[in-house]
N, C-alpha and C positions, 0 to 999 in steps of 0.2 A: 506431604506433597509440597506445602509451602517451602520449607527447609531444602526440599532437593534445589527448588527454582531459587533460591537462595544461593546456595553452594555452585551453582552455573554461573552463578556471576562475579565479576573481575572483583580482587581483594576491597578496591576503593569501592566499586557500587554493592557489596556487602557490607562496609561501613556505612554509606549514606543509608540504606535498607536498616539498620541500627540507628541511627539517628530518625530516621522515620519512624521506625516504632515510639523510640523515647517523646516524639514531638506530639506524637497521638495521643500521649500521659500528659499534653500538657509543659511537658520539661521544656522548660525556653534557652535553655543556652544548646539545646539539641539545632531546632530553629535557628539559632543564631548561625550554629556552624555549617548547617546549610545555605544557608543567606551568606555567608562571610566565603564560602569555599566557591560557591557559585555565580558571585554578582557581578566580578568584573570581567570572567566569560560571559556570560549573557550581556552584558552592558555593550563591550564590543561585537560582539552579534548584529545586538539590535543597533548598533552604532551605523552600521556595514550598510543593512538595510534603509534607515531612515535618513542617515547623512546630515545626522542633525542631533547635538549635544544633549539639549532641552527633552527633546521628545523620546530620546533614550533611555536618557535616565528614568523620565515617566513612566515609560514601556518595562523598564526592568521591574521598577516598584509593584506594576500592577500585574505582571508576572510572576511575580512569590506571594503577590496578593491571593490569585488564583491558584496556583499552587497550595498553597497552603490552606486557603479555603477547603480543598479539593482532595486534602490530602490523604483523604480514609478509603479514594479511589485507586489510590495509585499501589500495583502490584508486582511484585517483583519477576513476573513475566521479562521483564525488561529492565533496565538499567534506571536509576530514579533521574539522572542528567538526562538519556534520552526524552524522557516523560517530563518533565520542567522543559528543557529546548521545546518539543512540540507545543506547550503550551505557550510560551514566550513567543516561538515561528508564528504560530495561531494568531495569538492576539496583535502581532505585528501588522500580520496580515492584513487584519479587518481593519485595523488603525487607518493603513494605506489606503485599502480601498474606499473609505469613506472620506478621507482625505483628498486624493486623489484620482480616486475613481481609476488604480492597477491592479494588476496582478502581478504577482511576485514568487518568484519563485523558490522552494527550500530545499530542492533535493538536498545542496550538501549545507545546511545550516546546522543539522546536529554533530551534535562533539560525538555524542555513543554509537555506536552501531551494533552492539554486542549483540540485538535481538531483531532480529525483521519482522515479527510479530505488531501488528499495527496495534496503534494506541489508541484508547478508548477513553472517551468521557462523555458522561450523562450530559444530554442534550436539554433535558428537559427542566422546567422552572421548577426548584423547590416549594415547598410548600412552608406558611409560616412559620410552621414547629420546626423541619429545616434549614430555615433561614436563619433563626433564633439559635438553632445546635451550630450553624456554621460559622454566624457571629460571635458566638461564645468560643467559638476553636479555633477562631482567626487569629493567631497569635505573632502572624508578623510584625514585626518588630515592638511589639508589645512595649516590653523595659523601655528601647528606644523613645518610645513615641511618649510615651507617660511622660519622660523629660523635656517636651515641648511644651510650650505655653499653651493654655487651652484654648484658642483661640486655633491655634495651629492644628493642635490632635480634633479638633471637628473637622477640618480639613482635610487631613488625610482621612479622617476613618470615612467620611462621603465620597471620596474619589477613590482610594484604592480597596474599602472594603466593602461600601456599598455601592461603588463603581458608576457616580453619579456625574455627569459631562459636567465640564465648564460652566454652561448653561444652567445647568439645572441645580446646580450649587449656589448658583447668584441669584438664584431665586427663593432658591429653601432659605439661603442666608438674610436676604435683601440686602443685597451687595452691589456695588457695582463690578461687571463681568472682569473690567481691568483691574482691581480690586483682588478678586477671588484668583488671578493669573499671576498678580504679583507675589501673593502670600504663599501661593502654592507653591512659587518657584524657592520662595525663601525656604517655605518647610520643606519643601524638597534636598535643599542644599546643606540645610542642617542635617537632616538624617543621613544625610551620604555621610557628614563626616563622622554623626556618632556610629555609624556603620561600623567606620573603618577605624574610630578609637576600642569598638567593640570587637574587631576582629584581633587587636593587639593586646587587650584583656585575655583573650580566647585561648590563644596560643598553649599550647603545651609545654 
């Protein structure tokens, strides 16, 4: 059954569907080519939406964050880009409205269309031992991030894996809030570029 819903889908999202298996083993340079094939679609996306460099970029990060937390949900029903877009649309979303107090709309923000079949994700809070598998399987940018100074990789792994606010970072750290904005934007800006030295590694 799996295999047929496989074979429905376009040559490239039965690639990414291979890469998604291999990432589920753990394989990081699987990870990586989905991060590398997908970040500066999604990046302009979330660009379109927010109208603002900074918050994009964040948005993208915490997008494969989820993703790939997430990633033992996603089923070849559908295209894996559809299922990342929504995920990215989503979290746009809430960004906005918590921000701004809008709504926003995505009819056409996805790139895939290949399935009209609506996309699903568990709503509900994991439980420790889930938290603990999720975190061990959060391998975004894993390689990457090790290359940060550790000062840096605490940062990210609080905001994009434990998905912890501005606020509540400057607290667990005992930081000051401007502090914890500045360095995030540095570590931010470093990973984009080891991103994109990691994308020219990658290459075929």
């Amino acid at each position: 059954m799996e295999q047929q819903l496989v074979n429905n889908l376009s040559d490239k999202a039965q690639q990414d569907y291979a890469f998604v298996k291999a990432a589920l083993k753990d394989d990081e340079k699987a990870f990586a080519k989905l991060l590398v094939r997908y970040k500066d679609t999604i990046y302009f996306m979330l660009l379109k939406m927010v109208n603002n460099k900074s918050d994009a970029e964040d948005l993208t990060l915490e997008a494969f964050g989820k993703a790939f937390n997430n990633l033992h949900q996603y089923s070849p029903n559908y295209a894996f880009s559809t299922w990342l877009f929504k995920i990215a649309s989503n979290n746009c979303i809430d960004f906005l409205r918590k921000k701004r107090g809008i709504h926003v709309s995505i009819e056409n923000n996805q790139e895939s269309s290949e399935s009209e079949q609506p996309l699903r994700l568990k709503s509900k809070e994991p439980n420790p031992e889930e938290k603990l598998i999720r975190k061990q399987k959060a391998i975004l940018l894993r390689k990457v991030v090790r290359r940060l100074k550790p000062r840096y990789q605490v940062l990210v792994d609080l905001r994009y894996f434990k998905e912890f606010s501005y606020e509540e970072i400057a607290k667990e750290l005992e930081l000051p809030l401007g502090t914890v904005k500045a360095q995030l934007f540095r570590a931010r800006e470093m990973l984009f570029k080891m991103i994109d030295s990691t994308e020219i590694s990658n290459k075929d």
